[in-house]
Legacy VTK file of the C-alpha trace (Angstrom):
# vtk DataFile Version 3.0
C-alpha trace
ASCII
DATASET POLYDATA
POINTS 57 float
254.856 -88.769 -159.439
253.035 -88.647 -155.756
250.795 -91.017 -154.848
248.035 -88.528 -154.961
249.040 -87.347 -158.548
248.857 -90.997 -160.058
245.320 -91.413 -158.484
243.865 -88.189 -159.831
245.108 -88.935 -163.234
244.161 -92.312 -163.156
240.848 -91.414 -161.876
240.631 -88.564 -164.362
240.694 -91.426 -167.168
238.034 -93.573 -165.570
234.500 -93.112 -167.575
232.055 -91.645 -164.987
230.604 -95.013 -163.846
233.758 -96.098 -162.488
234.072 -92.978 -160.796
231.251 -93.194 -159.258
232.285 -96.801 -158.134
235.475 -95.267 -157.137
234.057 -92.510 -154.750
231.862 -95.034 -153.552
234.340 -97.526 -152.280
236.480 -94.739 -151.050
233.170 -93.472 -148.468
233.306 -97.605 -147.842
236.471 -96.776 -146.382
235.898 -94.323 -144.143
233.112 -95.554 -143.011
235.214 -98.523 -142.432
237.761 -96.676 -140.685
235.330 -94.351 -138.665
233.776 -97.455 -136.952
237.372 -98.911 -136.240
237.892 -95.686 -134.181
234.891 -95.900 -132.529
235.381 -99.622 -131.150
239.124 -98.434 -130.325
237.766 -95.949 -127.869
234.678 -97.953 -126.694
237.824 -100.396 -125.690
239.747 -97.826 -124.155
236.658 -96.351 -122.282
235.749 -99.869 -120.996
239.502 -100.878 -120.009
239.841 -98.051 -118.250
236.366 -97.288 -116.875
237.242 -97.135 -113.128
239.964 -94.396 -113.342
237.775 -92.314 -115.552
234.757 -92.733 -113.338
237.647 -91.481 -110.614
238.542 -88.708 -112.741
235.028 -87.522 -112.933
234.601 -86.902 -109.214
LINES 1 58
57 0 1 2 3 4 5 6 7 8 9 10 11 12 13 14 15 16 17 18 19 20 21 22 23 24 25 26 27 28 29 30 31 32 33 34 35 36 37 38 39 40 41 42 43 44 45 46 47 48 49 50 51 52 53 54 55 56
């Protein structure tokens, strides 16, 4: 059984509630995950500011 097939059926067994909770914490996740990106490349941008300002010329 895949990872993604043990989820679904587990999920599929939750009462709606905890589904809800479920999809919730998931979209807590990415959120999560989104912002991580988004510092990343705010780093990158600001490490390497001068060569990209360069670049742009």
């Amino acid at each position: 059984m895949t990872l993604a097939e043990k989820l679904l059926k587990e999920f599929q067994e939750l009462p709606e509630e905890k589904k809800q909770q479920v999809i919730d914490f998931v979209e807590f996740l990415k959120s999560k995950q989104q912002k991580e990106i988004e510092v990343m490349i705010d780093e990158i941008i600001d490490t390497n500011k001068e060569a990209l300002l360069e670049l742009a010329k």
